[in-house]
N, CA, C and O atoms as a GROMACS GRO file, in nm:
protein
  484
    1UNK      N    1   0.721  -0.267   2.293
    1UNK     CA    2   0.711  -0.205   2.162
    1UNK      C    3   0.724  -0.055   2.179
    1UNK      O    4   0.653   0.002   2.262
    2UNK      N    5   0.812   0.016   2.102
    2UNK     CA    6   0.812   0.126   2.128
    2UNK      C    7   0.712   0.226   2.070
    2UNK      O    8   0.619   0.180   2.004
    3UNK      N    9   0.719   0.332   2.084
    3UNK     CA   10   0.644   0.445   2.003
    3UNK      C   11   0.646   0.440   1.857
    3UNK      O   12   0.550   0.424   1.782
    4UNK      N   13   0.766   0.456   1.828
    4UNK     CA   14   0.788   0.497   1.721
    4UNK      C   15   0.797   0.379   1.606
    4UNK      O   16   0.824   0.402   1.489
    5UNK      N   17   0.761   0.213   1.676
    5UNK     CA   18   0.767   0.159   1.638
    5UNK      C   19   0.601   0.113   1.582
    5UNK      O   20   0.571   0.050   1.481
    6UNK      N   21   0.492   0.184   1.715
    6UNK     CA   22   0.408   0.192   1.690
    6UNK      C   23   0.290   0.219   1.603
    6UNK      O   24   0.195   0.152   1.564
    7UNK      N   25   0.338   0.365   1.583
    7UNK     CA   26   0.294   0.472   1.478
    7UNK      C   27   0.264   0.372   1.311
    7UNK      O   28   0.156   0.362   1.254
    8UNK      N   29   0.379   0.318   1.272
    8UNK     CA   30   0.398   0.235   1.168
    8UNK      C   31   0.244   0.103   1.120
    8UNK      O   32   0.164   0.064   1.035
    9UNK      N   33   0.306   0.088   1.275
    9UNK     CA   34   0.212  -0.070   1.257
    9UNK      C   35   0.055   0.003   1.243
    9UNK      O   36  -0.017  -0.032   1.149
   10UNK      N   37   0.009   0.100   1.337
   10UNK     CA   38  -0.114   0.127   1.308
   10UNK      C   39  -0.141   0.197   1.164
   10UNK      O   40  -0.248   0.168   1.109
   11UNK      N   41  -0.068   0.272   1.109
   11UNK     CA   42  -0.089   0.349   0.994
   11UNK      C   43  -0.098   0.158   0.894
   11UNK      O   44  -0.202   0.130   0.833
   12UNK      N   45  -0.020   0.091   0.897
   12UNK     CA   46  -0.064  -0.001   0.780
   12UNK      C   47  -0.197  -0.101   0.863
   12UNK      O   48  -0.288  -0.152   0.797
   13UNK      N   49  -0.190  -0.110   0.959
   13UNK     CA   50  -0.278  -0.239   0.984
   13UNK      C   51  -0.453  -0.143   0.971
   13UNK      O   52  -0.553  -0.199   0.925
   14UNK      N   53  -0.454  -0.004   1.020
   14UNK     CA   54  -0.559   0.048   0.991
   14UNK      C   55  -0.637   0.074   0.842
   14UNK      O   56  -0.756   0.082   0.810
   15UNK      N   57  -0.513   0.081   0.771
   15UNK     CA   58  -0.552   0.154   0.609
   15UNK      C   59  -0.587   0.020   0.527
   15UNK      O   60  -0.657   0.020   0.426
   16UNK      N   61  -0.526  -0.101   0.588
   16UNK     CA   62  -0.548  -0.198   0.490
   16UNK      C   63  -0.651  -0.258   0.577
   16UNK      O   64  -0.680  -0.362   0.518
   17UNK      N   65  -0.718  -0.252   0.676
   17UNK     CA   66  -0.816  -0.269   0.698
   17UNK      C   67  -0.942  -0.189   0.676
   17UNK      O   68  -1.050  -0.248   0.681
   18UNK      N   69  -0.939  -0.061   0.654
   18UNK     CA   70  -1.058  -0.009   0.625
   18UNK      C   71  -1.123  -0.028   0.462
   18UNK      O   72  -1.239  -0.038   0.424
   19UNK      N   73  -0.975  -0.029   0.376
   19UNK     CA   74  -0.990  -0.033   0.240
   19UNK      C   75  -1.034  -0.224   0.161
   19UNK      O   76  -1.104  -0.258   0.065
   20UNK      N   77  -0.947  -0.306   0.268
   20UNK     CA   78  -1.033  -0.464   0.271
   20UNK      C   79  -1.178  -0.482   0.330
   20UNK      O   80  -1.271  -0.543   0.279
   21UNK      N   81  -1.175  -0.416   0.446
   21UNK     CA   82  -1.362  -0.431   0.487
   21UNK      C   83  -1.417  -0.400   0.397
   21UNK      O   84  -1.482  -0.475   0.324
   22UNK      N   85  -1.396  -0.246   0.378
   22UNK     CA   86  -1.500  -0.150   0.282
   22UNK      C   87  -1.498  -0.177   0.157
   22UNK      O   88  -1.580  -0.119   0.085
   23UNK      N   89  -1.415  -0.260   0.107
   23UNK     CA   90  -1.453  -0.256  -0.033
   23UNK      C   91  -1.497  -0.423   0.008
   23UNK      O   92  -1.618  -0.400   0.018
   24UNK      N   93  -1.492  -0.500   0.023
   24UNK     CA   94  -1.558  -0.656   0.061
   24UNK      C   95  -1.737  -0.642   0.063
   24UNK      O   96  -1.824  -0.712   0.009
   25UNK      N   97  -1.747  -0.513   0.157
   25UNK     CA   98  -1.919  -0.486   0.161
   25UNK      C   99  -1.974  -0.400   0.048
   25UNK      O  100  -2.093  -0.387   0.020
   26UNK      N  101  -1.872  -0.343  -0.012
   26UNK     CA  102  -1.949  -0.264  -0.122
   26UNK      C  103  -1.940  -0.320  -0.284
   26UNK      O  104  -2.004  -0.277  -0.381
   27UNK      N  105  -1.833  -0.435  -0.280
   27UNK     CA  106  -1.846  -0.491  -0.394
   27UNK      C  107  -1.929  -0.626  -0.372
   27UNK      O  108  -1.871  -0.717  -0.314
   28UNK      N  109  -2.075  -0.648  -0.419
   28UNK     CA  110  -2.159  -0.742  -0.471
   28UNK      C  111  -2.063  -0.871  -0.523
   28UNK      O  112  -2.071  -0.976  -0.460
   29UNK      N  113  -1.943  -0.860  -0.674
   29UNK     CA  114  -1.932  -0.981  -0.739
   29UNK      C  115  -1.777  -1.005  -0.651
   29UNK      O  116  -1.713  -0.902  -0.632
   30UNK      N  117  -1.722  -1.124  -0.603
   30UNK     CA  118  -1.584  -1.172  -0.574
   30UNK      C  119  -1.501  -1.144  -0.713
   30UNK      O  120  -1.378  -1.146  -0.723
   31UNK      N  121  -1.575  -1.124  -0.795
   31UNK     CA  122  -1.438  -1.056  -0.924
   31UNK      C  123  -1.366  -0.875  -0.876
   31UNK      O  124  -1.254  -0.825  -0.878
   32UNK      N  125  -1.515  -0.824  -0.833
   32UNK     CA  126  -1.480  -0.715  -0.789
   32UNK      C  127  -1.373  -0.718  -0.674
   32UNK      O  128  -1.275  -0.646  -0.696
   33UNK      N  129  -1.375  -0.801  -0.535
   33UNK     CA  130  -1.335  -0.797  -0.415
   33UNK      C  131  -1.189  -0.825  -0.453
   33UNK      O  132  -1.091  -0.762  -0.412
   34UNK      N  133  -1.189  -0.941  -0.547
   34UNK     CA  134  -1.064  -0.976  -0.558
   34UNK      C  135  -0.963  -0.877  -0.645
   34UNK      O  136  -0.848  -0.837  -0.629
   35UNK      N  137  -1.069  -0.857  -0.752
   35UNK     CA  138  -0.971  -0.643  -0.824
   35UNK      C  139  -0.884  -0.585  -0.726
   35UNK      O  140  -0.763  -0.562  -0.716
   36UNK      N  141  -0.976  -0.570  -0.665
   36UNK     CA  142  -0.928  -0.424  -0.544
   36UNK      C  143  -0.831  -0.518  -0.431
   36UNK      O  144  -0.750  -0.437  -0.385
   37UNK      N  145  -0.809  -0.640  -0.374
   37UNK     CA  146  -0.709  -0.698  -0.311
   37UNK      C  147  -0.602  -0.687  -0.437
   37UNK      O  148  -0.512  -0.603  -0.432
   38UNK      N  149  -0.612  -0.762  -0.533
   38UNK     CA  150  -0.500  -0.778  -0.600
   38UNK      C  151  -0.417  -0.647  -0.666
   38UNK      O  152  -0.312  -0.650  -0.730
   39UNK      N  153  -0.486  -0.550  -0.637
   39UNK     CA  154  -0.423  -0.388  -0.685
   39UNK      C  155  -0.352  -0.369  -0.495
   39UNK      O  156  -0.235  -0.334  -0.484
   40UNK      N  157  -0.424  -0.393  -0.384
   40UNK     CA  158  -0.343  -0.408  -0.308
   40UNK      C  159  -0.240  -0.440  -0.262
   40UNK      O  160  -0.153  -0.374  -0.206
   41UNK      N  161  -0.250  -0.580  -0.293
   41UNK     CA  162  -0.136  -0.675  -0.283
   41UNK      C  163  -0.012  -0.626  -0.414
   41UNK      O  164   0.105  -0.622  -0.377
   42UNK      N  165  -0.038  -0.594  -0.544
   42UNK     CA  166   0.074  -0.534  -0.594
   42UNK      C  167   0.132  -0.417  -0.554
   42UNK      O  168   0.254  -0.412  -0.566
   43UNK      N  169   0.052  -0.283  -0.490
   43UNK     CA  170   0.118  -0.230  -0.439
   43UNK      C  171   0.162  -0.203  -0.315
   43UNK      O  172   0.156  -0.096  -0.254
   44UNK      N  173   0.216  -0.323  -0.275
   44UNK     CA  174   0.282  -0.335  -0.154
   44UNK      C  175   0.362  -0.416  -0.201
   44UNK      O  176   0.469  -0.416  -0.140
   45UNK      N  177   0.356  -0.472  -0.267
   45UNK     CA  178   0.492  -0.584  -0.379
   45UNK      C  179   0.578  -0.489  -0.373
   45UNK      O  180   0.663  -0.472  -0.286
   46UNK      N  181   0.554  -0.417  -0.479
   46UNK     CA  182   0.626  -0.285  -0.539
   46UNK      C  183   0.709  -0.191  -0.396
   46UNK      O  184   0.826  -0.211  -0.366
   47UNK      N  185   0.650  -0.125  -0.348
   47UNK     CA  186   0.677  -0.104  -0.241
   47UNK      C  187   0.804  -0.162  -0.158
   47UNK      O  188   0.913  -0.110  -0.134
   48UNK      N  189   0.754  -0.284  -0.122
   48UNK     CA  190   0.868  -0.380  -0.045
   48UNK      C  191   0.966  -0.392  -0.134
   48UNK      O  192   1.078  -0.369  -0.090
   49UNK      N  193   0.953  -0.431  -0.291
   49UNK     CA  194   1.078  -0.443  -0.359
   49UNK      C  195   1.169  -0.329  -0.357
   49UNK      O  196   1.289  -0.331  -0.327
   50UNK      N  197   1.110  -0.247  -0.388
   50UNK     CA  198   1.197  -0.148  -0.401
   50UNK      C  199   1.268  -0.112  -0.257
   50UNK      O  200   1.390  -0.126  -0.252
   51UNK      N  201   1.210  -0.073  -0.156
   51UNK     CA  202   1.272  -0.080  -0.026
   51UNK      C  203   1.357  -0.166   0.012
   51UNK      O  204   1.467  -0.132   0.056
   52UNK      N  205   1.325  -0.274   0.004
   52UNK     CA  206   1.405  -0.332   0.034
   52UNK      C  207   1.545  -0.370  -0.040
   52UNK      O  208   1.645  -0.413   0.018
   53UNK      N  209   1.532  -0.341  -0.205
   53UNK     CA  210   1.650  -0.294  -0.281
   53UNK      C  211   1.773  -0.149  -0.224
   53UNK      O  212   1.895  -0.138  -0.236
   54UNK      N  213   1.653  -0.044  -0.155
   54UNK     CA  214   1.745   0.073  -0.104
   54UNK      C  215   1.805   0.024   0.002
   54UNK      O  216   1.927   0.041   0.005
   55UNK      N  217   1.739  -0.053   0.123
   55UNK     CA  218   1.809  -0.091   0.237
   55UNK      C  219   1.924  -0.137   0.180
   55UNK      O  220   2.016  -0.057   0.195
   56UNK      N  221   1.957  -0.248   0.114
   56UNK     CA  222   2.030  -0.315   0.040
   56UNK      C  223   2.147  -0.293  -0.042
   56UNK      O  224   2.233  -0.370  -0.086
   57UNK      N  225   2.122  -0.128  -0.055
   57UNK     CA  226   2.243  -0.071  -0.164
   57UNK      C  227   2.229  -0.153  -0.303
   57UNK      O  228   2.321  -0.158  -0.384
   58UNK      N  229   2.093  -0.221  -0.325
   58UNK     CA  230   2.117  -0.280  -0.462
   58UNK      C  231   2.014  -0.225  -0.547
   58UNK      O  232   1.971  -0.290  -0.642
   59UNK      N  233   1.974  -0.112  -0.517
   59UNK     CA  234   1.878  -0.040  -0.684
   59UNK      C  235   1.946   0.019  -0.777
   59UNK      O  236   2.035   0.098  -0.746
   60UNK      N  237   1.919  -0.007  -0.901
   60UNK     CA  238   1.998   0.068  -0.984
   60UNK      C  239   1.869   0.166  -1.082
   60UNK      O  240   1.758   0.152  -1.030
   61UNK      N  241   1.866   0.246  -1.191
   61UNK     CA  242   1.813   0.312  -1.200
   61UNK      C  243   1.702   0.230  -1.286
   61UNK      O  244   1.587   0.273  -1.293
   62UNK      N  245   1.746   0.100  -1.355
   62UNK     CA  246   1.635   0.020  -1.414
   62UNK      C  247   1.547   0.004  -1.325
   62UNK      O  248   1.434   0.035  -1.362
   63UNK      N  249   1.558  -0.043  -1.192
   63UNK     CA  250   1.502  -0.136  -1.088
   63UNK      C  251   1.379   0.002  -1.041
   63UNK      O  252   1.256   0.001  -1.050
   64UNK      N  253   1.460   0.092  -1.000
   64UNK     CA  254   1.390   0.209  -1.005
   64UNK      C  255   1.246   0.238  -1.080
   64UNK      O  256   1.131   0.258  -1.039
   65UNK      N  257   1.314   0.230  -1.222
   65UNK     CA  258   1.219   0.298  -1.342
   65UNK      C  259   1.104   0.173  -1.314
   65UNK      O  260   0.988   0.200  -1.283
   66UNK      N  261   1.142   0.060  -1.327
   66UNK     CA  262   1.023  -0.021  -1.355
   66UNK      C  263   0.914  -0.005  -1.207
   66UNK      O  264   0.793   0.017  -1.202
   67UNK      N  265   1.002  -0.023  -1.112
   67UNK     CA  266   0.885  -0.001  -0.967
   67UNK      C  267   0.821   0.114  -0.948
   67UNK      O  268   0.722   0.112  -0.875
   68UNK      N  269   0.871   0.262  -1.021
   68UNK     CA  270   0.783   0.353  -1.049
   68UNK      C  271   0.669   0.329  -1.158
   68UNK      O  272   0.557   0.374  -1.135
   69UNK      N  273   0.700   0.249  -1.289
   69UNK     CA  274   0.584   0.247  -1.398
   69UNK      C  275   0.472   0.133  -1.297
   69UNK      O  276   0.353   0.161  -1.279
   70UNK      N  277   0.533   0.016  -1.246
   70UNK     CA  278   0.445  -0.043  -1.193
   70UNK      C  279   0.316   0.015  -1.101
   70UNK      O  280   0.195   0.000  -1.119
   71UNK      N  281   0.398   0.093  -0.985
   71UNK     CA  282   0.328   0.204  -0.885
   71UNK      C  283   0.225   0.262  -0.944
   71UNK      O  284   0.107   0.260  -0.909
   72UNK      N  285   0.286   0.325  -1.059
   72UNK     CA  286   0.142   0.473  -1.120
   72UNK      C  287   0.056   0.364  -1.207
   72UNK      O  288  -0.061   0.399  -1.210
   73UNK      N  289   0.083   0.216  -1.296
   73UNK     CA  290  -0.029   0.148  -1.271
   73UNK      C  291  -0.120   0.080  -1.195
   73UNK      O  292  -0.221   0.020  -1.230
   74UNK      N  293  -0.074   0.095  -1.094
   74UNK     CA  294  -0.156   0.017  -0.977
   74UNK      C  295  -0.214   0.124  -0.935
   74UNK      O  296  -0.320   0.090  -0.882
   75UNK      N  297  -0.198   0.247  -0.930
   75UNK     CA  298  -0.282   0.345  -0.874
   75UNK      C  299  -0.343   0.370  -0.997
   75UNK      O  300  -0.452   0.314  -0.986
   76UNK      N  301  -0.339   0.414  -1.094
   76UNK     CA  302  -0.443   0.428  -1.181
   76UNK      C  303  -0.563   0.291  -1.186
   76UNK      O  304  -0.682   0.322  -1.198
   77UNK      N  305  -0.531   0.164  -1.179
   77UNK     CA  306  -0.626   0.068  -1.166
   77UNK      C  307  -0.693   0.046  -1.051
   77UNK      O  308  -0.798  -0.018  -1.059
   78UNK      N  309  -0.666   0.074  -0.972
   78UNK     CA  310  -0.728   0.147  -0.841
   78UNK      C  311  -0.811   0.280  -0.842
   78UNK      O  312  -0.904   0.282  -0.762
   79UNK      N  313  -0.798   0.356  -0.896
   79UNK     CA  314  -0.874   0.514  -0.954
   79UNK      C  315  -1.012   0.433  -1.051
   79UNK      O  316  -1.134   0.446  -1.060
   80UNK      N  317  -0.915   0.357  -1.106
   80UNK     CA  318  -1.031   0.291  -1.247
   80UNK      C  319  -1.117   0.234  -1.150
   80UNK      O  320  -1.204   0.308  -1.104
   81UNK      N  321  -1.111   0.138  -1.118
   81UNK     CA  322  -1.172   0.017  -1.053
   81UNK      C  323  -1.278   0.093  -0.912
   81UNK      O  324  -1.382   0.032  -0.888
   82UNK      N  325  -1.251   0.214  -0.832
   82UNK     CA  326  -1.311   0.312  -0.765
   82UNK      C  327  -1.462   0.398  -0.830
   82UNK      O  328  -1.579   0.435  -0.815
   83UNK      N  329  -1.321   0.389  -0.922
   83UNK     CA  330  -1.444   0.514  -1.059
   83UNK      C  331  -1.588   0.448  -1.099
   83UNK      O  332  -1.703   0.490  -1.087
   84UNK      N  333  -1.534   0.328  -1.152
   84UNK     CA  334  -1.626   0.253  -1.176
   84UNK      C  335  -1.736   0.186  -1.080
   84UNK      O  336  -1.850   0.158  -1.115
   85UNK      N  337  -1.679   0.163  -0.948
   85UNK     CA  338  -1.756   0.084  -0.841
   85UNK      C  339  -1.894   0.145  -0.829
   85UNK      O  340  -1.909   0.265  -0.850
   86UNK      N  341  -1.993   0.071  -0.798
   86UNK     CA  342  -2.093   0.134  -0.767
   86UNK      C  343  -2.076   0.195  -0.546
   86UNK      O  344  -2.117   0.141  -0.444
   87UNK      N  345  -2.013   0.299  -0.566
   87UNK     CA  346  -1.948   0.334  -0.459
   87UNK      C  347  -2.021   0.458  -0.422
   87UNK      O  348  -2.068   0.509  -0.524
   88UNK      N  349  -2.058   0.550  -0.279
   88UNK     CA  350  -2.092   0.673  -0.228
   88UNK      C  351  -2.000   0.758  -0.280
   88UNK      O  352  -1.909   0.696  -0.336
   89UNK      N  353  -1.987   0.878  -0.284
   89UNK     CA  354  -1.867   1.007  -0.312
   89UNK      C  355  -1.814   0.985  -0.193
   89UNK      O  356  -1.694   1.001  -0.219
   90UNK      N  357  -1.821   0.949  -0.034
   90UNK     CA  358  -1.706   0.958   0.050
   90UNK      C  359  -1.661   0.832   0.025
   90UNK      O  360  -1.544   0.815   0.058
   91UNK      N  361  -1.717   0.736  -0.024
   91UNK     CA  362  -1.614   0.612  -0.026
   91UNK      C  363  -1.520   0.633  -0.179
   91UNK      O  364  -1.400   0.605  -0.192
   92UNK      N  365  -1.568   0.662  -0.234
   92UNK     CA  366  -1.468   0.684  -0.363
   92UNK      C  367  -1.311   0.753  -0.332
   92UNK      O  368  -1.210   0.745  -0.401
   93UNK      N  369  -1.330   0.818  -0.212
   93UNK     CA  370  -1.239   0.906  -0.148
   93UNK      C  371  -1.148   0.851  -0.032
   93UNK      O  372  -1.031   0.878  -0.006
   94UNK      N  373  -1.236   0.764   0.033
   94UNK     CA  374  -1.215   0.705   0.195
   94UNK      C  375  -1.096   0.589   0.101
   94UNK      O  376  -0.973   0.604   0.108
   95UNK      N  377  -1.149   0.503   0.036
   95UNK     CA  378  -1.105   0.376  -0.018
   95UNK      C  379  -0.912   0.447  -0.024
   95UNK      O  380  -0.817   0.441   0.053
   96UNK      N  381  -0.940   0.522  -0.185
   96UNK     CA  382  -0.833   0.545  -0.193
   96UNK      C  383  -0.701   0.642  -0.109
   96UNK      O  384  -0.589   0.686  -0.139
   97UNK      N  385  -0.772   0.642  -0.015
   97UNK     CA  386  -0.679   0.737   0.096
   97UNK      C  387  -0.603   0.629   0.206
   97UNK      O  388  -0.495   0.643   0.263
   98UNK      N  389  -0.714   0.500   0.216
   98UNK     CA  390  -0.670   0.383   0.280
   98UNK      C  391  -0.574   0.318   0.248
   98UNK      O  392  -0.498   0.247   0.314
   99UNK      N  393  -0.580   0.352   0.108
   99UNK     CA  394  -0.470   0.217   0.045
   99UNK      C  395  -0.342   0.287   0.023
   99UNK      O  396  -0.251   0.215  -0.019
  100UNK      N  397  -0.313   0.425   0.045
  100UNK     CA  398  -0.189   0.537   0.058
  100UNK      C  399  -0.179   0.507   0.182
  100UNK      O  400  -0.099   0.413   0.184
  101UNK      N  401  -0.210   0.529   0.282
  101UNK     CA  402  -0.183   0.522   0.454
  101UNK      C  403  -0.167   0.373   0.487
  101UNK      O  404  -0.102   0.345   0.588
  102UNK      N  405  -0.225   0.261   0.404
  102UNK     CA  406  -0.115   0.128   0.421
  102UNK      C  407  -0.025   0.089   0.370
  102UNK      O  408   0.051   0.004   0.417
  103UNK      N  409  -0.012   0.168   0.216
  103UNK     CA  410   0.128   0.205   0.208
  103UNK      C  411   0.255   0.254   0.300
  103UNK      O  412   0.347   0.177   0.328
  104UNK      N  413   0.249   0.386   0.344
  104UNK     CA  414   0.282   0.462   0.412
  104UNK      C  415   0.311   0.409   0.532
  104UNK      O  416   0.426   0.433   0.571
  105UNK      N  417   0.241   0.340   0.606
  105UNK     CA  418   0.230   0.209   0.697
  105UNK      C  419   0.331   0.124   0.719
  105UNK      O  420   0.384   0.087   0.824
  106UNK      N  421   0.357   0.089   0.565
  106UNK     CA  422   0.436  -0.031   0.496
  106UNK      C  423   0.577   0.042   0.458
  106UNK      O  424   0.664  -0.045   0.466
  107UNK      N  425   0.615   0.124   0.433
  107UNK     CA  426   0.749   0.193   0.423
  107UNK      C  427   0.768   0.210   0.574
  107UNK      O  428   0.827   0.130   0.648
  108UNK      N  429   0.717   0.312   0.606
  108UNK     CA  430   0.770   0.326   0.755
  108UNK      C  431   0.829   0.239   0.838
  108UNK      O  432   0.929   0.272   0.902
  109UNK      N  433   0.767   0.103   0.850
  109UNK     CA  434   0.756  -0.010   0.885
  109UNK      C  435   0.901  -0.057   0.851
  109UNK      O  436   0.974  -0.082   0.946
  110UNK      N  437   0.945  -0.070   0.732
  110UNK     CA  438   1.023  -0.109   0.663
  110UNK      C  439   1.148  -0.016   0.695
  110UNK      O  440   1.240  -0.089   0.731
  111UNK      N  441   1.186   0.118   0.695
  111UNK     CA  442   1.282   0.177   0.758
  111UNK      C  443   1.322   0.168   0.934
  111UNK      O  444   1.434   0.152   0.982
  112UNK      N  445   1.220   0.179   0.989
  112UNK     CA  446   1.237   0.197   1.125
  112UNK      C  447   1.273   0.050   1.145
  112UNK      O  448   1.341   0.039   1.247
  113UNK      N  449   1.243  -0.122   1.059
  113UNK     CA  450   1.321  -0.215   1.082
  113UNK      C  451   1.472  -0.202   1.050
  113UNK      O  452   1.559  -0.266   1.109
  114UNK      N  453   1.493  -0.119   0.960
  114UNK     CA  454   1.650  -0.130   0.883
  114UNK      C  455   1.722  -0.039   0.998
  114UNK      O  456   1.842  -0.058   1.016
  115UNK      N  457   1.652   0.064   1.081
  115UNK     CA  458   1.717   0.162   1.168
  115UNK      C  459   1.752   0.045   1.289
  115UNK      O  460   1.837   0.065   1.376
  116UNK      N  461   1.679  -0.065   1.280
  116UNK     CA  462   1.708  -0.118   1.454
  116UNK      C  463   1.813  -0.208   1.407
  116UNK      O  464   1.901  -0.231   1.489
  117UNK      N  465   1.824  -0.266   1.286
  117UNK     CA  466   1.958  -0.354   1.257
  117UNK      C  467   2.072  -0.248   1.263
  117UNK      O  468   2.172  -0.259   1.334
  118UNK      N  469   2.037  -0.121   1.159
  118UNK     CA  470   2.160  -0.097   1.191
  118UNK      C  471   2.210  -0.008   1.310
  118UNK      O  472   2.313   0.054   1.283
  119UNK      N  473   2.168   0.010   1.419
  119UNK     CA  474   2.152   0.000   1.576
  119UNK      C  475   2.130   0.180   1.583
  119UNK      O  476   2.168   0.245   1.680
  120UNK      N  477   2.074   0.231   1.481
  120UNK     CA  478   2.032   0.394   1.501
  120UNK      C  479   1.852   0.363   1.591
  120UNK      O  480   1.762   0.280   1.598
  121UNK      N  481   1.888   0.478   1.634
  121UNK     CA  482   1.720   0.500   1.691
  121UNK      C  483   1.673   0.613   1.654
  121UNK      O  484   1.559   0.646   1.685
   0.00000   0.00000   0.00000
């Protein structure tokens, strides 16, 4: 495994692990636990779709517009759902910084695969 292949995997496997532990122990009801996965899991939907539309040469500016409106709702319901938690001030902070850096994780991830097909390093 290389370096640079490295960097990737830890930025998502760390962020979506600190932001799944930590919010699992700090939310009391499974309505809560499951909120904050399922704002996860959409934005990494979003994410992959769209990426994987650019690898693809197939986004057009609809495909675009909608995976941006989707994005800034999933982060605002994530802000909401934070705001609201009965959460510390560093976790209100920690959470949502986790779930950007497994993003971030998750793109990277996603280019540096499209760089080895198409045989750049």
């Amino acid at each position: 495994m290389k370096t640079t292949r490295l960097l990737p995997w830890l930025l998502f496997l760390s962020g979506a692990l600190i932001y799944v532990i930590g919010l699992w122990r700090a939310c009391p009801l499974l309505s809560g636990k499951g909120y904050f996965f399922g704002v996860l899991m959409t934005g990494m939907f979003v994410t992959y779709a769209y990426q994987r539309a650019v690898n693809l040469n197939q986004n057009d500016e609809r495909f675009a517009s909608v995976c941006q409106m989707v994005a800034l709702i999933t982060v605002g319901l994530l802000l909401v759902g934070v705001w609201n938690a009965s959460l510390l001030p560093l976790e209100m902070g920690l959470y949502p910084a986790a779930f950007f850096v497994s993003l971030l994780g998750q793109v990277l991830l996603q280019r540096s695969s499209e760089n080895e097909l198409s045989g750049e390093s």
